[in-house]
Structures are given as C-alpha cells and as structure tokens.
C-alpha positions as semicolon CSV with decimal commas, in nm:
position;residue;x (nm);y (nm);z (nm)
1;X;-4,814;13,126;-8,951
2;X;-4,992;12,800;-8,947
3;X;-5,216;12,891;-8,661
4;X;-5,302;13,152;-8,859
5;X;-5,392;12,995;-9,165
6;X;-5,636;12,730;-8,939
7;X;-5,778;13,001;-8,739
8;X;-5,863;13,159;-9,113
9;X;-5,974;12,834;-9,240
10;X;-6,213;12,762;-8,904
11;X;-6,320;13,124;-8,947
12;X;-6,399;13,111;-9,331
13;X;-6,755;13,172;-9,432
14;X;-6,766;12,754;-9,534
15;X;-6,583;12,642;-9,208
16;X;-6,825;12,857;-8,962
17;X;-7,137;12,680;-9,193
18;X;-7,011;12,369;-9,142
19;X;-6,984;12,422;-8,767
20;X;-7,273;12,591;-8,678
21;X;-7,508;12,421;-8,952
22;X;-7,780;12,168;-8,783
23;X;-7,695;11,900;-9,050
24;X;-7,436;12,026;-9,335
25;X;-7,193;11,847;-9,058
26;X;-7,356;11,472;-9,053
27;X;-7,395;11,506;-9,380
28;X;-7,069;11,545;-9,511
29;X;-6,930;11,306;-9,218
30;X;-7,195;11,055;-9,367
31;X;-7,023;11,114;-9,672
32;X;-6,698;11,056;-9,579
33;X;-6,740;10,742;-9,361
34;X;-6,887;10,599;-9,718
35;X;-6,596;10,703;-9,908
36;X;-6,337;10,562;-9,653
37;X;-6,541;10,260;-9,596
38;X;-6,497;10,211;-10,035
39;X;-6,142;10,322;-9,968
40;X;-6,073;10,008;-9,704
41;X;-6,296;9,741;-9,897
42;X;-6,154;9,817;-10,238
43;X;-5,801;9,825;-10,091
44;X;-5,890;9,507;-9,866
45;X;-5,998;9,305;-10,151
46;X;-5,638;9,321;-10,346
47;X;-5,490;9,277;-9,996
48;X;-5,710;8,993;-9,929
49;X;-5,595;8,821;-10,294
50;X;-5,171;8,891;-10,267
51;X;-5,184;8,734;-9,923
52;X;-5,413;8,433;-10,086
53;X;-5,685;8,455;-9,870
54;X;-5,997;8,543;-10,135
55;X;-6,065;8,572;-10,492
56;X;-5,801;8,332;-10,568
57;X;-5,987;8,276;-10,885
58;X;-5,891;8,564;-11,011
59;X;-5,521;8,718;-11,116
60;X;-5,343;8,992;-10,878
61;X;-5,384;9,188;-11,176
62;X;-5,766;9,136;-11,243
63;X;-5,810;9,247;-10,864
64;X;-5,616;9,544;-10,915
65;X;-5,790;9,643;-11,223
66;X;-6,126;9,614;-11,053
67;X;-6,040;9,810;-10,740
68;X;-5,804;10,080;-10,840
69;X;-6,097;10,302;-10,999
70;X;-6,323;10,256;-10,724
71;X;-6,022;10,333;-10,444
72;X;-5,903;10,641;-10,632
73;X;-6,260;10,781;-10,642
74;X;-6,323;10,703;-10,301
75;X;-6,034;10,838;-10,182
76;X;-6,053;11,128;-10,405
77;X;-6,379;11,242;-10,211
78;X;-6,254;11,126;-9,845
79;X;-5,993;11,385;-9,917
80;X;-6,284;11,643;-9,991
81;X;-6,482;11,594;-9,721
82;X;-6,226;11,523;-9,468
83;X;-6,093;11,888;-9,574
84;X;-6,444;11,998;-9,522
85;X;-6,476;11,860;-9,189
86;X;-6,147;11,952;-9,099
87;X;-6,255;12,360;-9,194
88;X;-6,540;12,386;-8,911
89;X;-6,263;12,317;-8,655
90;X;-5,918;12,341;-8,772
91;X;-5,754;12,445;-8,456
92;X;-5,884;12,157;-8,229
93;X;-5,841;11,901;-8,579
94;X;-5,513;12,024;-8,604
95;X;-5,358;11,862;-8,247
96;X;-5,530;11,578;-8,226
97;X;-5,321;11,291;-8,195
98;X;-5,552;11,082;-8,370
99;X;-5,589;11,303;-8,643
100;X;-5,206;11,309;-8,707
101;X;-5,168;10,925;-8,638
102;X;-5,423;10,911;-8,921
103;X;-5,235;11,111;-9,147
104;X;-4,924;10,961;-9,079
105;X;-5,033;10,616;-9,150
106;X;-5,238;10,734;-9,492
107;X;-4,891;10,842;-9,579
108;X;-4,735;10,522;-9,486
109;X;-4,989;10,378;-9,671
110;X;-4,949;10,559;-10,004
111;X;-4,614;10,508;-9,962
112;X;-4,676;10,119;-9,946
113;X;-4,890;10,113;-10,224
114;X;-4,612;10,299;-10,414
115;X;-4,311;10,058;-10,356
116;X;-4,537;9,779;-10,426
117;X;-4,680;9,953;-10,761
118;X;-4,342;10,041;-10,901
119;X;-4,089;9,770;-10,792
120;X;-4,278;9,445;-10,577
121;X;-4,520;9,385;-10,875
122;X;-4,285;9,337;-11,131
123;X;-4,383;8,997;-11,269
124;X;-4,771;9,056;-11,139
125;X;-4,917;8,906;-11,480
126;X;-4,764;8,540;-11,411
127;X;-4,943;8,532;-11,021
128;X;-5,229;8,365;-11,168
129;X;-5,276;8,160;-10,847
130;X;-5,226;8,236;-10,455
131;X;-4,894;7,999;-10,450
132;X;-4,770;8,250;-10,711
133;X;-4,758;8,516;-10,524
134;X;-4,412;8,596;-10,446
135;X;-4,302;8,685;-10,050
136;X;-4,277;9,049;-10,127
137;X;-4,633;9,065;-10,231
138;X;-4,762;8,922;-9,957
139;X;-4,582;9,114;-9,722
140;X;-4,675;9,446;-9,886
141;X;-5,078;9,294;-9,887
142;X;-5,019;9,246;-9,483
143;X;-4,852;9,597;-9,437
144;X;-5,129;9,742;-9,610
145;X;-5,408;9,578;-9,476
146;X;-5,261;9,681;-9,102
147;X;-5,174;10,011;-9,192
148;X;-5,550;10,045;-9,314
149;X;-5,734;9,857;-9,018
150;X;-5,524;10,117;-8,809
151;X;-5,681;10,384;-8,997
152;X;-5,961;10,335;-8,938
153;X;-5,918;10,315;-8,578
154;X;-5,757;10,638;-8,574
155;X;-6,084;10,755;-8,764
156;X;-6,323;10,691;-8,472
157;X;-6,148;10,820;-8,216
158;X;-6,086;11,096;-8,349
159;X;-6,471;11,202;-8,269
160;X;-6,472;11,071;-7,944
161;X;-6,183;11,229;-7,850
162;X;-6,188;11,640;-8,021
163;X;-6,309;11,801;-7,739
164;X;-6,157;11,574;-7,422
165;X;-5,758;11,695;-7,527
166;X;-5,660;11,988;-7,436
C-alpha cells in the first residue's frame, strides 16, 4: 500500500514536473536549503543563549520571542518544499537512509523543543542572565543544537547519495 501511494505520488502530474523540469527542481531545492538554513540559525540562536554562549544581553525569553516566528515560518515552507522534492522521486526518497535519519532526528527534535516548551522552561522569565539558566535548559539548548547540526548533515548527503543505494 505504501509503495503504491509513492509510486502515485512520483507519478503525479506535479511529481513527473518536478523531475523532468530543467529548473522547477533547483529552484525549489534553492528554496528549501533557505528555509532550513532560517530553521537552524533561528533555532541556533536560542540554543546559543540557554547554553550562555551569545546574546547574553538579552532574556531566554526575548530570544525565544524573536526566533519562534521566524523558525515556524521557515519550517513551515521546508516542510513544503521538502514534500515537493520528495514527489519527483518518492520511491528512491523513500529508502534512503539519510532521508529517514533526517526524519527521525526532526522528530527528536520537535520532541525536544516540546519537553523543553512545556515543562524545562518553567521559571524562563527570571533567566535574565547566562548563570540563570538552570541545568535543564542548558542541556535541552545542547540536545538541540546536536540534533540540528546532525540534520543538516543528513540533508547533504542525502543528494550525494539518491542514486548510489540500491
């Protein structure tokens, strides 16, 4: 059932343009190495603060404000044109490893961001400076910013390696 659905997706009128296009394809990669590069930075920059390493001016809270809109967006189209992408070669997409490393560790990552959003930031408000950031924080800042760095690792490769699996 699922090879059938991504053998319909691949053969869809929008997958088969994507693939056999001359540029619809860079484009909408172009497009989605932006987003995911807006994803990481945004995301880096709160990691950067709870582990006390930049803007530690600022509040935990005054980071978050400032990135959340610009990661949601982001990710909002990465999602879009990764689906896109994705279309004009489901089958091959579909079992590569890096592709479902990738996956995975977006999970892992929203699952991360979760847990820290609804129980390790209780309290954010009074982290007004780097030494106030509590243990939890911190580690949540490092487990993100791995989780993201391996990401986009995962990313590139998965280019490089579509066509060498079998």
């Amino acid at each position: 059932m699922l090879q059938q659905f991504l053998q319909a997706l691949q053969d869809s009128a929008l997958g088969t343009a994507i693939r056999e296009g001359e540029s619809l394809f860079p484009w909408i990669e172009s497009m989605h190495v932006l987003a995911v590069t807006l994803v990481i930075g945004s995301v880096t920059i709160v990691d950067l603060r709870l582990l006390g390493l930049a803007s530690r001016d600022r509040s935990v809270l005054q980071m978050t404000a400032f990135a959340l809109p610009v990661t949601w967006s982001a990710f909002a189209i990465a999602v879009i044109t990764g689906t896109l992408m994705f279309s004009s070669n489901a089958l091959a997409y579909a079992r590569n490893p890096f592709l479902q490393a990738k996956l995975l560790l977006i999970i892992g990552a929203g699952l991360n961001m979760a847990i820290y959003h609804l129980y390790l930031s209780r309290g954010a408000a009074a982290w007004l400076a780097p030494a106030q950031t509590p243990r939890r924080a911190r580690v949540a800042g490092a487990i993100s910013l791995a989780m993201w760095i391996a990401i986009a690792a995962c990313g590139r490769w998965i280019g490089f390696t579509l066509h060498a699996l079998p």
